[in-house]
C-alpha positions as CSV (number, residue, x, y, z in Angstrom):
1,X,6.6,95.2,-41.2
2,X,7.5,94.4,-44.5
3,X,7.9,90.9,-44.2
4,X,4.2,89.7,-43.2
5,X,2.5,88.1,-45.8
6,X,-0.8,90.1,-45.5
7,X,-1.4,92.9,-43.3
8,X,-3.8,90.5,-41.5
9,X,-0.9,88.2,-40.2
10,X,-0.4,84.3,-41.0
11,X,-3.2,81.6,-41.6
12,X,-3.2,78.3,-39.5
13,X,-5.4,75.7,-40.2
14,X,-5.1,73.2,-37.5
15,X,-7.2,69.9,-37.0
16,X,-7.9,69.0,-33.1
17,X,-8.8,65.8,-31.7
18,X,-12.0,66.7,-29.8
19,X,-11.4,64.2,-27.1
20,X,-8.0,65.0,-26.1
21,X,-7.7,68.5,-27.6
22,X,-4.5,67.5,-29.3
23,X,-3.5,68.9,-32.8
24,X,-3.7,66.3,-35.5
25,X,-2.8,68.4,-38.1
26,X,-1.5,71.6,-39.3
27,X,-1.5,74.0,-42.0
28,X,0.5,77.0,-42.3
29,X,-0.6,80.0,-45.3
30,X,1.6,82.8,-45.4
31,X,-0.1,84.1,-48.8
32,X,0.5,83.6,-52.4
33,X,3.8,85.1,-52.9
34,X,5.3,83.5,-50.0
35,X,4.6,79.3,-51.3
36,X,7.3,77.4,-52.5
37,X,7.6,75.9,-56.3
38,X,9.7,77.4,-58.9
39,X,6.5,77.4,-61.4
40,X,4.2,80.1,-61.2
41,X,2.0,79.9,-58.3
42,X,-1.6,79.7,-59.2
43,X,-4.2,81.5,-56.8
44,X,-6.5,79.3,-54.3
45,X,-9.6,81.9,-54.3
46,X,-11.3,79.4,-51.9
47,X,-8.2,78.7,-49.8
48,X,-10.9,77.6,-46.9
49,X,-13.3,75.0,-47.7
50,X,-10.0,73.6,-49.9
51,X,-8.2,73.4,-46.6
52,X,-11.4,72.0,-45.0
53,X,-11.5,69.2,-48.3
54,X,-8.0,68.4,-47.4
55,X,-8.1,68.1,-43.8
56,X,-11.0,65.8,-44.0
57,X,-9.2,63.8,-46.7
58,X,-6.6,63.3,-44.6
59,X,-8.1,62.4,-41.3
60,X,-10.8,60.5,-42.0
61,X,-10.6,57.4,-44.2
62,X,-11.8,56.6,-47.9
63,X,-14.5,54.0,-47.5
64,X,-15.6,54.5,-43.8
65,X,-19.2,54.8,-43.4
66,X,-19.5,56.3,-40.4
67,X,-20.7,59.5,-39.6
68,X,-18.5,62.7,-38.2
69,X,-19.1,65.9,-36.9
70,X,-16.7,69.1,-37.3
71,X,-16.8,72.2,-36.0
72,X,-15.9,74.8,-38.2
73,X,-15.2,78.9,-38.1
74,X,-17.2,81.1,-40.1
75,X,-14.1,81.7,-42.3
76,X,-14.5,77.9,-43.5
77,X,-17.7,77.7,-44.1
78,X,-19.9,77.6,-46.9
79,X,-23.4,76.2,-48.1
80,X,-22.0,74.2,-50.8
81,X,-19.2,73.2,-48.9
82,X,-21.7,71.9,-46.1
83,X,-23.5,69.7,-49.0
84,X,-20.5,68.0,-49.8
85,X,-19.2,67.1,-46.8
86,X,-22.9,65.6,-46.1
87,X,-22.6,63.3,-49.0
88,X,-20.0,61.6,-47.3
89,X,-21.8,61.7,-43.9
90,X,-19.7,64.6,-42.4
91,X,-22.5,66.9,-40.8
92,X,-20.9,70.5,-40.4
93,X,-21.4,73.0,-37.5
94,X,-20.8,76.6,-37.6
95,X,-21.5,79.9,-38.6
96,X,-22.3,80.6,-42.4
97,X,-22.0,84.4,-43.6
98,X,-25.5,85.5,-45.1
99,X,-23.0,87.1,-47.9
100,X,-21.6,83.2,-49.1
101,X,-22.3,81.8,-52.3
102,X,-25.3,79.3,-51.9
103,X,-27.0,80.9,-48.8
104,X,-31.0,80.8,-49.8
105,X,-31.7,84.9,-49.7
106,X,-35.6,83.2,-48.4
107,X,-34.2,82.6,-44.9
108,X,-32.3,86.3,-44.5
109,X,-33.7,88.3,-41.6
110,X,-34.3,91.7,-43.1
111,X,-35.3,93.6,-39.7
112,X,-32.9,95.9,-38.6
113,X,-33.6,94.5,-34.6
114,X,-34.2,91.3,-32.8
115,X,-37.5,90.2,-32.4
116,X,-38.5,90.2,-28.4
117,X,-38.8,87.6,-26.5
């Protein structure tokens, strides 16, 4: 299959109303190589939280005060990421990967098993 992007398939990042479960918003990654441009393409190492900046440029708008709530994969998130979004009263929910950038090593559970109930 020499026409995937990545061995791992396609990226969609989709935005979902969480009342009516309707997509709001979609964006496709097929990789690098694959964008369109005729300059030279220049690398998005954080293609994730970007695409979580974006989305919540888009949907929610400059100057509202209110406070939102998204629910992201573990993909998208990140401790600084989470921060930011907080300065503009968006509280984050999710998973963060002990191996991210930012994550406080204090809080890291070094025992090998659960602890019993």
């Amino acid at each position: 299959m020499t026409d995937k992007p990545h061995k791992w398939g396609t990226k969609l990042f989709v935005t979902c109303c969480a009342q009516t479960a309707c997509c709001l918003r979609i964006e496709v990654y097929c990789g690098v190589k694959q964008q369109l441009g005729n300059g030279p393409q220049t690398s998005d190492v954080k293609s994730s939280p970007a695409t979580v900046r974006r989305n919540i440029k888009k949907m929610i708008p400059v100057g509202r005060v209110d406070h939102h709530l998204i629910v992201v994969g573990r993909l998208y998130t990140s401790v600084p990421l989470a921060l930011e979004l907080l300065a503009k009263n968006v509280y984050v929910v999710g998973t963060i990967q002990i191996a991210r950038i930012g994550y406080a090593a204090d809080v890291i559970d070094k025992r090998k098993k659960r602890p019993i109930r």
